[in-house]
N, C-alpha and C positions, 0 to 999 in steps of 0.2 A: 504494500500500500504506500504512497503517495500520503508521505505526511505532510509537506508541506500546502498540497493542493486539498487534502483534508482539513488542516486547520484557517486555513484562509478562508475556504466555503463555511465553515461552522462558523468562525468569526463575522461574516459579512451577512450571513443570514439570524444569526443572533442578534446582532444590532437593531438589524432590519425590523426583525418581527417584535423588538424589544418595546412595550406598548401600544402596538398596535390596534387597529377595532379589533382584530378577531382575538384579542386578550382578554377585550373588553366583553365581548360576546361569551366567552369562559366563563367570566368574572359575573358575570347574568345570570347565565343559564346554570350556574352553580348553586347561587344565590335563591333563584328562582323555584329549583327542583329540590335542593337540598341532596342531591344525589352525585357530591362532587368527581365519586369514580368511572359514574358511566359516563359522565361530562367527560372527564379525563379521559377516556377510552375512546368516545365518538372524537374528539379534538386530535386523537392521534392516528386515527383512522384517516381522518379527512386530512391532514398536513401530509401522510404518507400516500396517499394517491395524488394529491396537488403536485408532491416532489416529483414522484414519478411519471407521471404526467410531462412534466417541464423537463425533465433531463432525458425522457426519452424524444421528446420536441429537439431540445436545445441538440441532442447529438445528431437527430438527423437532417435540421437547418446546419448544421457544422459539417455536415461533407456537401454540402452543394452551394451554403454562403460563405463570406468571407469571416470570420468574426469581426471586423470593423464593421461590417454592414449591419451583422444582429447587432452590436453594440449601440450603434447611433440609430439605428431604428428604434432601439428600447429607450434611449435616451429622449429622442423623437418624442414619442409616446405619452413619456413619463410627463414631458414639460407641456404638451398636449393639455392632459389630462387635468396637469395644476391650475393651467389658463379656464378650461372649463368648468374646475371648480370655481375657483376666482371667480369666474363670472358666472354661479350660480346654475349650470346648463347641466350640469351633469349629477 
């Protein structure tokens, strides 16, 4: 294994999802049910098809695009996205 490319992924997606809504959606539905292991169990389910999901994406955009192209498209996207927040459309 690839530690270095192991902990750089753990690092950048830790951050990422580090308070997120879908934290916040935990912290609810926890609350809500009072059933915080089947939360914890449904929250792990869904994050482990999301990943997989995306990295079975991201490898097969990665033999026909460039990664500078996924890159700035996602980047694209992202700043897309803020603006349609910002202006309320989304």
């Amino acid at each position: 294994m690839d530690w270095r490319i192991f902990l750089t992924t753990f690092t950048a997606i830790f951050f990422a999802e580090l308070a997120d809504k879908t934290q916040l959606v935990g912290i609810g539905m926890s609350a809500k049910t009072g059933r915080p292991f089947v939360v914890l169990a449904g929250s792990i389910a869904a994050y482990a098809l999301v990943t997989i999901l995306s990295v079975l994406i991201g490898a097969a955009l990665g033999k026909y695009l460039k990664p500078e192209l996924i890159r700035y498209t996602g980047a694209s996207l992202f700043i897309l996205i803020g603006i349609l927040m910002f202006l309320d459309k989304v």
